[in-house]
FIVO-170423 format. One line per 10 residues: number of its first residue (from 1); their letters; for each residue y negated, z, x of C-alpha. Coordinates in steps of 0.02 Angstrom, whole numbers, plus 50000, padded with zeros to 5 digits. Example, Ala and Ser with C-alpha at 12.3 -4.5 7.8 and 13.67 -1.06 7.14 Angstrom:
// residues 2
1> as> 50225,50390,50615; 50053,50357,50684
// end
This chain:
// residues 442
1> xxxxxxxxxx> 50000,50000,50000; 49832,49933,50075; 49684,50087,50097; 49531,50063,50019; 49386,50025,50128; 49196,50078,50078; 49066,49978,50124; 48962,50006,50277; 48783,50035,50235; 48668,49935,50354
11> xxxxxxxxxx> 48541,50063,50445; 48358,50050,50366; 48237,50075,50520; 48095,50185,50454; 47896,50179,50519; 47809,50323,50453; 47619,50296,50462; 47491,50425,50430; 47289,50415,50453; 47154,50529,50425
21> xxxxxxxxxx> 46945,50439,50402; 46855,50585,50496; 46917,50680,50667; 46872,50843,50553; 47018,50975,50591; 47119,50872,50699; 47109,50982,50832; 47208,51119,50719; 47387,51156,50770; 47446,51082,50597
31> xxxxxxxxxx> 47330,50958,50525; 47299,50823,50380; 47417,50708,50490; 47564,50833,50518; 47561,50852,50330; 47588,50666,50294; 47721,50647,50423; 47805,50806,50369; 47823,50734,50180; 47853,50584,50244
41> xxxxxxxxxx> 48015,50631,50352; 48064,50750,50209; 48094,50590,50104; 48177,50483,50218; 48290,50615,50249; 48334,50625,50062; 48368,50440,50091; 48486,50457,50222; 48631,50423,50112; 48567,50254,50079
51> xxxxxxxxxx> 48590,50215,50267; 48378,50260,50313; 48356,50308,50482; 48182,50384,50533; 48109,50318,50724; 48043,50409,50845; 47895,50318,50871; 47723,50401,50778; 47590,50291,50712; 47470,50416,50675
61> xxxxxxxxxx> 47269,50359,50672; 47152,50509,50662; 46992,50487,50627; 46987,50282,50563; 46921,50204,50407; 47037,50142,50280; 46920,50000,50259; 46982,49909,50436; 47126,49835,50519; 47046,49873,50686
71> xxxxxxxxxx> 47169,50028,50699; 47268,50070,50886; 47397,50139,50770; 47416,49999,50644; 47402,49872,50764; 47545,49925,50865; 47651,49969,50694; 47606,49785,50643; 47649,49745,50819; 47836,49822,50796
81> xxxxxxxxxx> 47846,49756,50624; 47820,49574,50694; 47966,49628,50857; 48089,49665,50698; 48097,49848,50745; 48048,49898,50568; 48145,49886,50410; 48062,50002,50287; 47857,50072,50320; 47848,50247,50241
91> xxxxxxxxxx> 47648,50312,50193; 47611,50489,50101; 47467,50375,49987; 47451,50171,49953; 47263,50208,50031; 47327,50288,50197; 47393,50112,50238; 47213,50042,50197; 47095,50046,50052; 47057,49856,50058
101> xxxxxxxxxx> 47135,49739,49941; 47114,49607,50036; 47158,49704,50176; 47320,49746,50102; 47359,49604,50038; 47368,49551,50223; 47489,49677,50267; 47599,49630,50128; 47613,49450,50176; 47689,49512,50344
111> xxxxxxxxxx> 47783,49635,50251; 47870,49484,50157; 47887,49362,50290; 47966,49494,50409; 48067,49556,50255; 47988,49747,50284; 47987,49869,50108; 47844,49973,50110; 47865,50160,50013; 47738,50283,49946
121> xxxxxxxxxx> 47833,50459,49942; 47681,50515,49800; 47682,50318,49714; 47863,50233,49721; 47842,50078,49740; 47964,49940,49816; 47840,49799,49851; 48019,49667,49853; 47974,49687,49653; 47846,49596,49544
131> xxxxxxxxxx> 47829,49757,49447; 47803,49845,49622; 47678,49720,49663; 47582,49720,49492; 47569,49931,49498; 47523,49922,49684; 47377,49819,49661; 47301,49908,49524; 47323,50049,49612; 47229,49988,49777
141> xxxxxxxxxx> 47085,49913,49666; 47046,50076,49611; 47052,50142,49750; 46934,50007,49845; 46841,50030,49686; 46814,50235,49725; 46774,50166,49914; 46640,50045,49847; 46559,50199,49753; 46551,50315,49884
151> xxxxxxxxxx> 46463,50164,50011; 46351,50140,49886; 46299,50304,49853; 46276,50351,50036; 46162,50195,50054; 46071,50245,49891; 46046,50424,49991; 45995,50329,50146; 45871,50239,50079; 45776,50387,49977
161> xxxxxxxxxx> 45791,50476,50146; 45716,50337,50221; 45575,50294,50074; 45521,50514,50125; 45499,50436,50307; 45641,50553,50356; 45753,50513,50535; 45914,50452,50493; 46005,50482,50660; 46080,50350,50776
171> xxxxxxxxxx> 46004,50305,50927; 45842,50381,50992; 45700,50280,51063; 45624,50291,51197; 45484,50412,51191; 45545,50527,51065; 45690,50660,51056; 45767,50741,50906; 45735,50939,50856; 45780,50983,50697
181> xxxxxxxxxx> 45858,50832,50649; 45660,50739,50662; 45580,50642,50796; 45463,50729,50910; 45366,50646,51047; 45439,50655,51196; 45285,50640,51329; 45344,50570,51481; 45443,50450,51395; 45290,50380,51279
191> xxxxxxxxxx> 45196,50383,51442; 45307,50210,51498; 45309,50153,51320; 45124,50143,51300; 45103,50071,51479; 45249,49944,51425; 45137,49889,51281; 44956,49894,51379; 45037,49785,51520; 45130,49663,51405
201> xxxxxxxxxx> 44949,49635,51316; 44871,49624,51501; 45011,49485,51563; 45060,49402,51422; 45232,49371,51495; 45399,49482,51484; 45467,49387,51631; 45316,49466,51733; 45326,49620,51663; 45494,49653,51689
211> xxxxxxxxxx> 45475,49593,51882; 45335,49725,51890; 45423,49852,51816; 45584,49839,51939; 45448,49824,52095; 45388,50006,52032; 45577,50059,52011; 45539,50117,51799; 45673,50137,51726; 45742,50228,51561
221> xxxxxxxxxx> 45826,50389,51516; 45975,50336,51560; 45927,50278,51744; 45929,50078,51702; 45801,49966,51749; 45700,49882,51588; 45763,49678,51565; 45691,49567,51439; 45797,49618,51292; 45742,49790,51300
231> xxxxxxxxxx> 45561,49748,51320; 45561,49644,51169; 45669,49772,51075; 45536,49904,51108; 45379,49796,51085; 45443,49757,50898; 45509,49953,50864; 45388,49982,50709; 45452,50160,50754; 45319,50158,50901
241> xxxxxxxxxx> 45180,50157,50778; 45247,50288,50650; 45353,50188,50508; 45517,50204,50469; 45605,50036,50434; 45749,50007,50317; 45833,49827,50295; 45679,49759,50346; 45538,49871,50235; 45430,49997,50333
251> xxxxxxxxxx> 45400,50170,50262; 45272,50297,50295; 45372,50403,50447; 45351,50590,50456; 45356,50580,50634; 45189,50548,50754; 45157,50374,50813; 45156,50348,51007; 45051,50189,50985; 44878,50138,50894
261> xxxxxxxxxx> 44864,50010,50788; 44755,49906,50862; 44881,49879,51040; 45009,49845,50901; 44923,49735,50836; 44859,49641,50991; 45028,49642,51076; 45117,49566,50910; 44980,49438,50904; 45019,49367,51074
271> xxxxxxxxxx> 45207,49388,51032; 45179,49270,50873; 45101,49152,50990; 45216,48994,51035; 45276,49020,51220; 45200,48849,51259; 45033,48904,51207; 45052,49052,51312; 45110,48952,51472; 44968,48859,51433
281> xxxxxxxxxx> 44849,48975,51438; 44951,49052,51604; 44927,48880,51675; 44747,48904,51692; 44739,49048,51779; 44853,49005,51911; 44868,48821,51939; 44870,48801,52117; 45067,48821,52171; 45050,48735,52329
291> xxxxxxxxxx> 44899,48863,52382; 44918,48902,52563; 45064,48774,52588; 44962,48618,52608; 44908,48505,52788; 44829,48345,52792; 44837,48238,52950; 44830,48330,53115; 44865,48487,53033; 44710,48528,52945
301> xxxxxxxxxx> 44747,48630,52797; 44692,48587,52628; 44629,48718,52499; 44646,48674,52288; 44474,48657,52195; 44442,48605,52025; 44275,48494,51954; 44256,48475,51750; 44202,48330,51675; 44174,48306,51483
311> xxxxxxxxxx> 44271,48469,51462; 44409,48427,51538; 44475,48522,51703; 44515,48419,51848; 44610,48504,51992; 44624,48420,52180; 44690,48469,52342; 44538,48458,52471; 44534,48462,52656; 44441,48624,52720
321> xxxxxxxxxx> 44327,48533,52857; 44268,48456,52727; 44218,48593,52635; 44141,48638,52804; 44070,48504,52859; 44028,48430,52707; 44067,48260,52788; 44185,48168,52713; 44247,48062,52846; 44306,48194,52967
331> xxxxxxxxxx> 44477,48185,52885; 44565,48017,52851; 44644,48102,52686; 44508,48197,52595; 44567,48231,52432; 44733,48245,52329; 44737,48243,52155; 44844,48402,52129; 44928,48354,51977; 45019,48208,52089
341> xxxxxxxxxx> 45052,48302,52258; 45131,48446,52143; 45253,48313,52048; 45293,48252,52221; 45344,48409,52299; 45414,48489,52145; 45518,48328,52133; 45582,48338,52325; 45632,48523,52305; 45747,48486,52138
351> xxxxxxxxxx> 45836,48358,52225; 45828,48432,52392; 45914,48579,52329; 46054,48487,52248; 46114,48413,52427; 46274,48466,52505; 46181,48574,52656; 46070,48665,52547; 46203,48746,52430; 46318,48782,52573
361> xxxxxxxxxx> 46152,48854,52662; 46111,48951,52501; 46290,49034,52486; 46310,49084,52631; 46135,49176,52626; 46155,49246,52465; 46353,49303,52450; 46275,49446,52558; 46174,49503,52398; 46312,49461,52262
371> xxxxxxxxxx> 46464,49514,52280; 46593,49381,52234; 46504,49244,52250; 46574,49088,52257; 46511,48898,52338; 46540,48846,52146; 46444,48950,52057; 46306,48914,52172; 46321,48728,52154; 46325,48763,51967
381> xxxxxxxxxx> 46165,48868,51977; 46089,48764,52094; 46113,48597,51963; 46013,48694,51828; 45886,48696,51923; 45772,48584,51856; 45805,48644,51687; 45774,48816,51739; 45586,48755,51816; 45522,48696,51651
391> xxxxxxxxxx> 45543,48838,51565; 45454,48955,51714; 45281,49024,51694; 45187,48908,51822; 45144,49102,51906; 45316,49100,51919; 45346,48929,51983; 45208,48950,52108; 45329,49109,52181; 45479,48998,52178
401> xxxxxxxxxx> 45387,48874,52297; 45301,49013,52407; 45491,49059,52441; 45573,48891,52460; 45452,48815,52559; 45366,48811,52728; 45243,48696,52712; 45208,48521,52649; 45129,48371,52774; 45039,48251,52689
411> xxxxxxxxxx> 44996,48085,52781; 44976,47897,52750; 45135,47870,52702; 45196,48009,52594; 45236,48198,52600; 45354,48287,52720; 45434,48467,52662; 45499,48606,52767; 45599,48710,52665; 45618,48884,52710
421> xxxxxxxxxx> 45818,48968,52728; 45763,49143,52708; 45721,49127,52516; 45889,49035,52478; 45974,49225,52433; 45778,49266,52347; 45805,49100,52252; 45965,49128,52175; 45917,49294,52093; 45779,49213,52020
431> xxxxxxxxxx> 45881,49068,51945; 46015,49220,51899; 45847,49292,51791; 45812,49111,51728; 45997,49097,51661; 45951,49261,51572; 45790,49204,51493; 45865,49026,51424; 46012,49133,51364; 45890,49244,51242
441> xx> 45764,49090,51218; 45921,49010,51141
// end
């Protein structure tokens, strides 16, 4: 007589996965989390029968919304679930999982394609079901709708707060501190702010400013040098002139301004400005970018000048024995329009720093100053060049061509350059700070 066999029950691989939205009391020896898991365990022992087997591995996330997927916890359950080291995900609540529906709905199409169950020990459900599914998501919609309620009553508590001028929290600008949960004036700090916003008005250019600023070694609370992002960020903090701002509307602030109205308003004026109108203006005031740099036959040196006619500025390059002398005929080349001597050497020094020798020269001066610097990235630099020039302040391009160059020989036949080596390293910091600017410009 043949013995009866019984079935062998496959094993069920069990995930139990536990979270808690705030860190609040996770520091206790039994906490929120321990809870979950201990229910949790309790019923997949009470399954055991039915062949579930309980892992070893914890996905517990303290202190995570239920409104994300960016969880360590999750990500590495989902991880496991996708490795097919998961049969059956076990949760105390449908909302400890997440409190998204679209979220969930997510999780469910891996559950399904992977063929995971997922089990609520406080909600059975068995999500292989259509009744499962139907219960589950009426279940999470209330529960994103609960979630909806309380985001919109902490923003309609924010912004009441904010309409009272009250401090919200988050991060502190510079020039203040926090006592009391308000903003109080912090003066050593608002000392650099206001000069910040009397030297922008004075230069009318960040780039300046913030070359300025690094000369003098200023730097922030935190030790860091100011760039160009952080200038603009604080020139447009209404926060600097007593308001507080929410989603774009300024309230009355209950803390004391740092700035006047009047700088505020002369500094945002010039901001409005286009930049071209600015470089314009710039342009003006320092046009002469071969100043010091310039010889006419037999080495005499030529100085810039500038003669209006009809209102209209025009700017030469003029040999200083005849400014002397006031004869004309002591030098064979008397006068260069500067407009076309500029072009010329301008146009010499973007190709001339494109050739083979000049990159090599300029890597090997500047891998001294930047670490891991490579022949390529200079070449790369080096090919923006010209790009880089037109967007310059021409106070800035007259720098670039202090450093680069020696001095220019101007004859008969044309113009020679002598380009000088030692600003090669100098030159690709500034084109570093010129990939910077065309980075926020864009």
């Amino acid at each position: 007589m043949a013995k009866e066999t019984l079935p062998i029950k496959r094993k069920l691989r069990c995930a139990v996965y536990t979270r808690k939205s705030s860190e609040e009391g996770l520091e206790q020896e039994f906490n929120s989390l321990d809870a979950q898991r201990e229910a949790c365990e309790a019923y997949v022992a009470s399954q055991k029968a039915e062949g579930w087997l309980l892992l070893n591995d914890q996905y517990d996330d303290g202190g995570f919304s239920g409104g994300t997927l960016e969880r360590p916890a999750l990500k590495r359950l989902m991880a496991d679930i996708e490795a097919r080291r998961v049969d059956i995900v076990v949760v105390y609540k449908i909302d400890r999982l997440s409190r998204s529906l679209m979220d969930f709905a997510r999780l469910v199409e891996v559950f399904d394609r992977t063929g995971v169950t997922f089990v609520s020990v406080t909600q059975s459900f068995n999500t292989t079901t259509s009744m499962g599914r139907l219960t589950l998501n009426v279940l999470l919609s209330f529960a994103q709708f609960e979630r909806e309620v309380i985001g919109e009553r902490i923003r309609d508590k924010f912004l009441a707060s904010r309409k009272k001028g009250m401090w919200m929290g988050g991060f502190v600008p510079l020039g203040y501190a926090v006592k009391d949960r308000k903003l109080i004036i912090n003066e050593a700090e608002a000392d650099i702010v206001r000069m910040v916003f009397r030297r922008f008005k004075k230069l009318g250019s960040a780039t300046k400013l913030v070359r300025e600023l690094a000369a003098e070694n200023v730097r922030n609370r935190y030790g860091k040098l100011l760039d160009k992002g952080a200038i603009y960020k604080l020139l447009n903090n209404r926060v600097y002139i007593g308001e507080a701002v929410h989603k774009g509307t300024a309230y009355p602030g209950e803390h004391q301004a740092i700035i006047d109205r009047n700088l505020w308003d002369g500094v945002h004026g010039m901001i409005e400005e286009s930049p071209r109108k600015r470089a314009s203006r710039t342009r003006t005031r320092t046009p002469a970018i071969l100043k010091g740099l310039i010889y006419g036959p037999g080495g005499i040196p030529m100085t810039p000048t500038h003669t209006r006619k009809r209102g209209r500025l025009y700017r030469y390059y003029i040999a200083t024995s005849v400014l002397r002398s006031g004869i004309e005929n002591t030098c064979p080349i008397r006068r260069i329009p500067a407009i076309e001597i500029e072009a010329a050497v301008v146009g010499q020094i973007k190709v001339m720093v494109q050739t083979p020798e000049i990159i090599v020269a300029t890597w090997r001066a500047a891998r001294q100053q930047i670490k891991g610097l490579t022949e390529r990235q200079v070449r790369e630099r080096l090919q923006s060049f010209e790009e880089i020039w037109s967007e310059l302040f021409p106070a800035e391009q007259s720098r670039l061509v202090q450093l680069l160059v020696t001095r220019v020989d101007v004859s008969a036949t044309g113009a020679d350059i002598t380009l000088r080596t030692g600003g090669l390293a100098t030159l690709m910091q500034d084109l570093r700070s010129g990939d910077e600017h065309r980075e926020q410009a864009a």
